[in-house]
C-alpha positions, -999 to +999 in steps of 0.1 A: +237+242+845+202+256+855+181+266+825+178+306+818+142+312+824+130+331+790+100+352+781+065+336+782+048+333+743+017+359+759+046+385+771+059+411+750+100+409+747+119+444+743+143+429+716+165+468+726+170+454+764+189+419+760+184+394+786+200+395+822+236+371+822+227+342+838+254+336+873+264+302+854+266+315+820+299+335+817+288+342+779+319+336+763+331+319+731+343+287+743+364+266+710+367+228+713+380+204+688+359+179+684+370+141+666+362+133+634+359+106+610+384+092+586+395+114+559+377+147+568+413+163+574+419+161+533+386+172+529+391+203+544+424+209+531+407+203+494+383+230+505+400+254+516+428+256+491+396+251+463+386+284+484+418+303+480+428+297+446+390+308+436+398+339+455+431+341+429+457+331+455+490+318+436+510+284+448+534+304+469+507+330+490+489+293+494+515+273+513+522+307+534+486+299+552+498+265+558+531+269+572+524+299+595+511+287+627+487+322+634+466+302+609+451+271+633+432+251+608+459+251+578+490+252+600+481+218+617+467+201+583+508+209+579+515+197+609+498+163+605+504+157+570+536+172+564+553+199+537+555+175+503+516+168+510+504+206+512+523+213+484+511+181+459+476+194+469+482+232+463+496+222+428+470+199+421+442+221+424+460+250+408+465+229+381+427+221+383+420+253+382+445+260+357+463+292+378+493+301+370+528+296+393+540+327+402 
């Protein structure tokens, strides 16, 4: 891909007029998984429970973002590392956190 030529430093830029779309740059969002290292799986499913129960989520609403498959991130932690897993961790850092079951 050709670099987008931008604005010189000495010439003013209009920031109201945005710049021209480049004929190779479609400017879309484009997503990509990219590999990771050992163990950063559990470390974002720690995080984002801790996330949820500080937003006051209960043990059941939890596993709901894991087991529906809208929900990318969480459903294939589930996929990966199974039902009994998702749920050890949910109670584990409710119990941290020391929400109740509901």
């Amino acid at each position: 891909m050709d670099s987008i030529p931008l604005p010189m430093v000495q010439q003013p830029l209009d920031s109201g007029v945005p710049l021209p779309p480049h004929e190779q740059d479609p400017y879309e969002l484009v997503g990509m998984v990219i590999p990771g290292e050992e163990g950063q799986t559990e470390a974002m499913a720690q995080a984002l429970v801790e996330e949820f129960v500080l937003l006051g989520w209960n043990e059941k609403r939890l596993m709901t973002l894991f087991t529906n498959p809208f929900y990318l991130a969480t459903y294939r932690i589930y996929q990966q590392k199974g039902a009994a897993y998702v749920q050890t961790l949910i109670q584990d850092i409710c119990a941290t956190w020391r929400f109740e079951k509901e």
